[in-house]
Every structure is written in C-alpha cells, then in structure tokens.
N, C-alpha and C positions, 0 to 999 in steps of 0.2 A: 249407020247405027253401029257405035260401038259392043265390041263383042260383051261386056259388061248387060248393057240394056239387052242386050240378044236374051242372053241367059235368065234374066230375070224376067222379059217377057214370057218365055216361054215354060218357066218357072211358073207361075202366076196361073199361066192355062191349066198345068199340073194339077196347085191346090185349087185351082175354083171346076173342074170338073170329078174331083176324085180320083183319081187314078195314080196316084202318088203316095206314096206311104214309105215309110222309112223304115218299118217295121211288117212281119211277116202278116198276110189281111188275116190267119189263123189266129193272130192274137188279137187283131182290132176287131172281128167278131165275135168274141167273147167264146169261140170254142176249146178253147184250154182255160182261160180264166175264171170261168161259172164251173164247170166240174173241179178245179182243183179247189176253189171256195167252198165249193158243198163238203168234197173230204176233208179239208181244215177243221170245217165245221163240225163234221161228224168226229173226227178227231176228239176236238176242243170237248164238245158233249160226252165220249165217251170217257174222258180222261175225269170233267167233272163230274159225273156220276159214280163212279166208281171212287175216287179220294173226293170229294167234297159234301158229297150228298151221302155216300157209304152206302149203297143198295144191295139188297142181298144178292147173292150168287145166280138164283133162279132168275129173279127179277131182272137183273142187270142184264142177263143173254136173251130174253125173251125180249126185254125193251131195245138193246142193240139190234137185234134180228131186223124188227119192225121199222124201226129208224134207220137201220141201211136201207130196207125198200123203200121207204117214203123218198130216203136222198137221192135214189137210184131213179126213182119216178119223176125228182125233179131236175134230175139232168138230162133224163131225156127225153123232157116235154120242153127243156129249152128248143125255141125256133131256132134252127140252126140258118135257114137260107140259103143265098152261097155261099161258100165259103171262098172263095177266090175275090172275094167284093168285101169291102170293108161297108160293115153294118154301122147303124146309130150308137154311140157310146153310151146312149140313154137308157136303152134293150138291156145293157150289160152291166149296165150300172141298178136297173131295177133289180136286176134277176138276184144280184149279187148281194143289195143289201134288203133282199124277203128273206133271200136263204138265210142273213144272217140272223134275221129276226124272231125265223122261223126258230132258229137254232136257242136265241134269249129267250123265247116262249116256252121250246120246251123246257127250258132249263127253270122257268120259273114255276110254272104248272109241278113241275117234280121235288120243288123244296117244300111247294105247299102241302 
C-alpha cells in the first residue's frame, strides 16, 4: 500500500469516528459562539434602543438591567456537555438563531 492510500485510509477513520477536528472542540461546541452571539445581540439591542427607538433614560436602564439577565440566563442554560468532544452543529446552530430572534422580538415588541 502506498503511503498515499496509507494516509487517506487512516484519514477516513479520523472523519467517520469524530475525533478529528481542525479546529479547537471549544469552538465546535458552541461554547464561545452562543455567548458571544448573546453579547452581539445585546449589544445590537441596546444600541437600537437608545438611537432608534429613543427611550427614556429611566426606561432604557431598567430595560437594559432585565435584558442582560434574561441574556445571562440564556447562556447558561446553554448545554454545554463536554467540552473536549465536538457536539452537533445543529445545538449551536438553534441556540444561536433563538437568541437572535429572541433579540428581533424584543426589538419589535418595543417599537410597538
């Protein structure tokens, strides 16, 4: 067997049992991706409310308060698992686009 087929069988073992990654398993389980999505988000929200929606002073810190713990509850009630094992990108991919959603919800709930 040429050292060619060598490597690419044993290649092969790699992707079909998981244990291969090219990337650190901290990012393919979505344990830095979903928290820094949340803070984006929270971001994105506080920056619209303040310049697009214009809320008062009062309101605006009393609504940021509650929206950092909401965010804060939902980063960690993310299942983390292991984190040395690369999880489903499915997990990470839902978590990701609730938060965002969560994030276009409140924003529309507050124009109304």
């Amino acid at each position: 067997m040429s050292s060619h087929k060598y490597i690419n069988k044993h290649g092969r073992e790699y992707f079909r049992d998981g244990m291969y990654s090219c990337a650190d398993p901290s990012l393919k389980s979505g344990t830095i991706i979903v928290p820094l999505i949340a803070v984006l988000c929270l971001i994105l929200l506080a920056t619209v409310l303040k310049t697009v929606l214009i809320l008062p002073a009062e309101r605006f810190s009393t609504t940021m308060v509650f929206f950092t713990v909401v965010y804060l509850g939902l980063i960690v009630s993310f299942p983390l698992g292991a984190t040395r094992r690369v999880a489903p990108r499915t997990r990470t991919v839902i978590w990701a686009v609730g938060i965002v959603l969560i994030t276009f919800g409140i924003i529309a709930v507050s124009a109304i």
